[in-house]
Kinemage of the C-alpha trace (Angstrom):
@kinemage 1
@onewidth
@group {chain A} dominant
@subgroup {mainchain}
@vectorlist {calphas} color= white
{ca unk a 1} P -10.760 6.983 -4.921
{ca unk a 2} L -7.614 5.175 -4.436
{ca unk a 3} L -5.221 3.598 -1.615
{ca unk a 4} L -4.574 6.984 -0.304
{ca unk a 5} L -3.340 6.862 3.102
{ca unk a 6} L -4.557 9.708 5.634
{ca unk a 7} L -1.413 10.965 7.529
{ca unk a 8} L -0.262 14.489 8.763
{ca unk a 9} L 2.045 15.443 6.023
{ca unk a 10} L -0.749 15.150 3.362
{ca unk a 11} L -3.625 16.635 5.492
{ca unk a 12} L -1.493 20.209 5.267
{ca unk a 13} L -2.041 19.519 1.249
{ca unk a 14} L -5.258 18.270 0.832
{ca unk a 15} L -8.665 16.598 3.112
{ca unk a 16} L -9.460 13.384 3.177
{ca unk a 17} L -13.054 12.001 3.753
{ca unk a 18} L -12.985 9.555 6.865
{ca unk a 19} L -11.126 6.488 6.958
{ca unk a 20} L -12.776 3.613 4.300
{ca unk a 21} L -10.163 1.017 4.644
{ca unk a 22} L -7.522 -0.162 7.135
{ca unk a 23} L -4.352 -1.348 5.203
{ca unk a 24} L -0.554 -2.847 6.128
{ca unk a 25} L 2.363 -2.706 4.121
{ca unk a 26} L 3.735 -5.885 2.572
{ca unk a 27} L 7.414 -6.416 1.614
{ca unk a 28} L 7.628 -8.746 -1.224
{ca unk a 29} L 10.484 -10.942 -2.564
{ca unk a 30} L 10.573 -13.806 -4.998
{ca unk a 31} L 9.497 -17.234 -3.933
{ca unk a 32} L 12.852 -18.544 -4.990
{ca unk a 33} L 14.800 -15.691 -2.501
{ca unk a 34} L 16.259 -16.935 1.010
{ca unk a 35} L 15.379 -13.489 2.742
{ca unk a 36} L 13.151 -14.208 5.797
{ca unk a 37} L 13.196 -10.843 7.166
{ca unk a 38} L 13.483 -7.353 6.656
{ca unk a 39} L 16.909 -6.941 8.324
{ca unk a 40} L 18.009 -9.680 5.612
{ca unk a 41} L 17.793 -7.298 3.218
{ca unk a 42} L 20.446 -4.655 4.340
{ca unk a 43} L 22.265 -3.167 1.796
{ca unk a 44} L 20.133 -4.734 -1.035
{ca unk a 45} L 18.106 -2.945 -4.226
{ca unk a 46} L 14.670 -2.236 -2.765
{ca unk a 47} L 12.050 -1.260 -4.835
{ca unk a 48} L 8.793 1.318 -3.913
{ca unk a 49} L 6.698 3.315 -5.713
{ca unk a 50} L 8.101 7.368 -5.347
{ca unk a 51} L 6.287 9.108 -2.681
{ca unk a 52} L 4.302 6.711 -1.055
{ca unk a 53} L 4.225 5.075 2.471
{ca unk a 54} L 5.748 2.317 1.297
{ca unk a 55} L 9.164 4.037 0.151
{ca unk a 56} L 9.379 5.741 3.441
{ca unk a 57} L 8.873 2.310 5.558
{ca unk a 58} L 11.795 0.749 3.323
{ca unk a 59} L 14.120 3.820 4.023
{ca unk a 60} L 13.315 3.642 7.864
{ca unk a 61} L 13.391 -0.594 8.421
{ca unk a 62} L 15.721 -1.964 6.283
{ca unk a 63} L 19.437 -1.068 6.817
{ca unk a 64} L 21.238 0.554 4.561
{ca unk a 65} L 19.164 -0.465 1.520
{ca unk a 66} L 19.415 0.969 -1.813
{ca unk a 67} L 15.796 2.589 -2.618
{ca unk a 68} L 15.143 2.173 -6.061
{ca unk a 69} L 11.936 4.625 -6.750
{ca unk a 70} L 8.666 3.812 -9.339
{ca unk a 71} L 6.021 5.242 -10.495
{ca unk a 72} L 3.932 2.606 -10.588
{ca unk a 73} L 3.853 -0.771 -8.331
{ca unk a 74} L 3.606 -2.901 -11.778
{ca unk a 75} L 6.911 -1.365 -12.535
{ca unk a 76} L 8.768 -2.118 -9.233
{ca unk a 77} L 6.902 -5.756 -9.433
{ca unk a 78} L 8.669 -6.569 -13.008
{ca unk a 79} L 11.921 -4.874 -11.825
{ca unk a 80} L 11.799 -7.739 -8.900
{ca unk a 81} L 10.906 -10.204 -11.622
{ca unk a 82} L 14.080 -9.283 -13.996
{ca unk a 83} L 16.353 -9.622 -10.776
{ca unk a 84} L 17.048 -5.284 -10.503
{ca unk a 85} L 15.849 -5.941 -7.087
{ca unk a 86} L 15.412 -7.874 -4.140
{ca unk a 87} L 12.232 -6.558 -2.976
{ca unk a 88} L 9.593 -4.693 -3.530
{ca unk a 89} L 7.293 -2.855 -0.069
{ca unk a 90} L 4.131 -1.290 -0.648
{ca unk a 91} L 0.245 -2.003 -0.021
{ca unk a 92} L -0.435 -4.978 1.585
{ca unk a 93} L -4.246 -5.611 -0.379
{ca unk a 94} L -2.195 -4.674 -3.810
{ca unk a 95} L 0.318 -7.015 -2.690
{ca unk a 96} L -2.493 -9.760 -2.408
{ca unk a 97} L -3.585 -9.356 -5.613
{ca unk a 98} L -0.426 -9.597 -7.214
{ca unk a 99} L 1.282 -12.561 -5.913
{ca unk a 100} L -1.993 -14.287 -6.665
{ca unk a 101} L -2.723 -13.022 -9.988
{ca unk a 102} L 0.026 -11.978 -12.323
{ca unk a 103} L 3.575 -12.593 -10.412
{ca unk a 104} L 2.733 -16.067 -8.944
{ca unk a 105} L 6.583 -16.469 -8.777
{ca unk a 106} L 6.889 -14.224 -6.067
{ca unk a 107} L 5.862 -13.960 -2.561
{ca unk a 108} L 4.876 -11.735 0.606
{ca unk a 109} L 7.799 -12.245 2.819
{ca unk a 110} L 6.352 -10.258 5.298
{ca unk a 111} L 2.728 -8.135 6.559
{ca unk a 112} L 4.221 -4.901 8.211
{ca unk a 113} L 1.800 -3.571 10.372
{ca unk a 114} L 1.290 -0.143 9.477
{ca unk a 115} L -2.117 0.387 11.008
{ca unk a 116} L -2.895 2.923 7.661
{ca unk a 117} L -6.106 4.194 6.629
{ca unk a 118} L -7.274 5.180 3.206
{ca unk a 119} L -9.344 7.940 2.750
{ca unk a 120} L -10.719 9.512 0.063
{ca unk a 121} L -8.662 12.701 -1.320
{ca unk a 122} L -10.872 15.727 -1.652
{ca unk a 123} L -9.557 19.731 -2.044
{ca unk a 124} L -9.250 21.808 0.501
{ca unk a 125} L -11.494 24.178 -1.397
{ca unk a 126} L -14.494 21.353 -1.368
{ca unk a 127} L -15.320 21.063 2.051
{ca unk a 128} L -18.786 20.753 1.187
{ca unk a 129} L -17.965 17.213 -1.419
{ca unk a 130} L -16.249 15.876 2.144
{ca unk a 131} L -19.209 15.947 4.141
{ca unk a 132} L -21.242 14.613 1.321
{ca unk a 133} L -18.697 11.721 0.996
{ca unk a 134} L -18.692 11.088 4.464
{ca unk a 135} L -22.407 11.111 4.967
{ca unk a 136} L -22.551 8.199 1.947
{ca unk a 137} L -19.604 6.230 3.486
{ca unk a 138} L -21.680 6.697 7.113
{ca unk a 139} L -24.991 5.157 5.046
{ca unk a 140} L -23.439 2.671 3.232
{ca unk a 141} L -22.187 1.469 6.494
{ca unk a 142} L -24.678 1.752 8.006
{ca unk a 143} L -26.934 -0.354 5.882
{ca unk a 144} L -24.840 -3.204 4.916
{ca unk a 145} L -23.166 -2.424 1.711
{ca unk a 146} L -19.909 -1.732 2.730
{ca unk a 147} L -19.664 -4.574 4.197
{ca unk a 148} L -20.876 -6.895 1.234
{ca unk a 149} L -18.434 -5.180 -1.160
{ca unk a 150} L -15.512 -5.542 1.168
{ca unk a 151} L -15.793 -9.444 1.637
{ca unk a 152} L -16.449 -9.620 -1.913
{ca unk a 153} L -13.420 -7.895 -3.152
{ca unk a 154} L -10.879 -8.092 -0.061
{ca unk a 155} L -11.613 -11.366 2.302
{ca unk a 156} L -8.173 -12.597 2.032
């Protein structure tokens, strides 16, 4: 289980369970940056992790930046941190988390609203483990759980 977001490209790969978590995208700068929007950062170094939705929103909103790939979002958060580049887009919840716990020097310039879901990756060859997941997603829903473990971990 990860932040795996359902879209067409990926569903001709692999099945996802149903939708357990609605996401944005965040692009974040450092708190001492003057960029107040997305277009401010034409041309610049913009960092996302290889692959991901993130990457793709950068190349498609923000002119004539210069993508600079990851493989990890702790990687593209210390290249913002060592000044390689301007900004950094990917999940909005990871985003959270980071500007509050271990880059408190930067900042989410902006939410992008994405509208993704997360689902759960299962093979194509498994169809069996993604009605089982989706029947415990269904209960845990239905019961109460979900939603105890979500304003725990994500109330933000």
């Amino acid at each position: 289980v990860s932040s795996f977001t359902i879209n067409e490209e990926r569903l001709k790969e692999i099945d996802f369970t149903d939708a357990y978590f609605d996401s944005n995208q965040a692009v974040v700068t450092l708190k001492s940056s003057s960029y107040k929007t997305a277009d401010d950062l034409a041309g610049m170094k913009v960092g996302a992790q290889s692959g991901t939705t993130g990457e793709a929103w950068a190349l498609e909103n923000i002119p004539d930046c210069e993508l600079v790939p990851f493989d990890a979002i702790t990687e593209s958060m210390q290249a913002l941190m060592a000044g390689k580049v301007e900004a950094v887009v990917f999940d909005l919840p990871a985003a959270v988390e980071m500007v509050n716990g271990s880059f408190t020097d930067a900042q989410i310039l902006i939410e992008v609203p994405t509208g993704e879901q997360y689902g759960i990756v299962v093979s194509k060859d498994n169809p069996n483990l993604t009605i089982a997941i989706n029947e415990a997603l269904a209960e845990l829903r239905a019961d109460g759980t979900y939603d105890t473990i979500y304003n725990k971990y994500f109330e933000y």
